[in-house]
C-alpha positions in Angstrom: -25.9 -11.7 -4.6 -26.9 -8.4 -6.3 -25.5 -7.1 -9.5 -24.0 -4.2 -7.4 -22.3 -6.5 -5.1 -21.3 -8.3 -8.3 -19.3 -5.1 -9.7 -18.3 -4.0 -6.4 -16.1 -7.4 -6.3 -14.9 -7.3 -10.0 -13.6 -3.6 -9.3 -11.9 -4.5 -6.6 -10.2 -7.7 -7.6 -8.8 -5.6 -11.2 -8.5 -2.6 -8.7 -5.9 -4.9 -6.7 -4.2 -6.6 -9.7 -4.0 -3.2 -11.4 -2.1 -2.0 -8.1 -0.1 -5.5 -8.1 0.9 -5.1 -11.9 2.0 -1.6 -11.0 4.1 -2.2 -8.5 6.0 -5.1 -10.2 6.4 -3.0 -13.4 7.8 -0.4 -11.1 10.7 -3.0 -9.4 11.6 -4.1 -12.8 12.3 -0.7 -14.7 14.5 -0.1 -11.7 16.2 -3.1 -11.1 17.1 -3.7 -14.7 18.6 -0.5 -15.4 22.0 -1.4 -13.1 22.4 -4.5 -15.2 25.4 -4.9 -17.4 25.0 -5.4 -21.1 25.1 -9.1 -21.6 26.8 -11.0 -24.5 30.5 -12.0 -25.4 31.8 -8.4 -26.2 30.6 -7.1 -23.5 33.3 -5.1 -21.4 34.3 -6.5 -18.0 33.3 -4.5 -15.5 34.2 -4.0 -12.0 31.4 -4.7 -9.5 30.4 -1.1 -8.3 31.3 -0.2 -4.7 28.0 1.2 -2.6 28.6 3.7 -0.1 25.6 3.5 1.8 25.2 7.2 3.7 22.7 7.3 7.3 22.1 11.0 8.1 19.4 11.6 10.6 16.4 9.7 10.9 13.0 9.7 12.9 13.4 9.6 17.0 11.7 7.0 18.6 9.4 10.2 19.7 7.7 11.1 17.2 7.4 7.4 15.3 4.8 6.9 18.5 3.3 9.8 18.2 2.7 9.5 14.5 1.3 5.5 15.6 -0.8 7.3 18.6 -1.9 9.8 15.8 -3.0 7.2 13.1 -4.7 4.8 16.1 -7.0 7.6 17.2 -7.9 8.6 13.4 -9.0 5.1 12.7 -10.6 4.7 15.8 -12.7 8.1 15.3 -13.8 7.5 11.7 -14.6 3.6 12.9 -17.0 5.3 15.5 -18.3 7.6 12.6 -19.0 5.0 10.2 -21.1 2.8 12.5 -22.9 5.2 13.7 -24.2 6.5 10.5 -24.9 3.1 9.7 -27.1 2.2 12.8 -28.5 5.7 11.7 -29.4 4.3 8.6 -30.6 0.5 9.7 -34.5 0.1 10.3 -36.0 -0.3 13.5 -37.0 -3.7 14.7 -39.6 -4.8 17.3 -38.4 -6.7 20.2 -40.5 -10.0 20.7 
């Protein structure tokens, strides 16, 4: 394996935990800041009472169009890509 390949693996393995780390430091702040102090003179508190509010939301519609959307994206710039690199690949003899 070449030193490039080499690096190109590293970066992407502390590209990955760098993106893990983030994330997790992310749920933490914001899970820990509805905790209640802790300790014996602490104040009692009630458990808090969530309302939980549903207003509007995507139709069915446009969550396949969106789907259709992203499918024929991926699909073009897969098409793209491979053709630039059979552009790029040298031409063999056939036997």
């Amino acid at each position: 394996m070449t030193i490039i390949k080499r690096l190109r693996t590293y970066t992407a393995i502390l590209a990955g935990l760098g993106v893990a780390l983030a994330a997790l430091a992310g749920t933490a702040s914001a899970s820990t800041g509805m905790l209640p102090p802790a300790g014996p003179d602490a104040p009692a508190q009630p458990a808090p009472v969530v309302h939980t509010v549903v207003v509007g939301g995507t139709p069915g519609w446009q969550i396949a169009l969106i789907a259709i959307g992203a499918a024929l994206v991926a699909a073009t710039a897969a098409v793209l890509i491979e053709r630039a690199r059979s552009a790029r690949r040298p031409v063999t003899a056939a036997a």
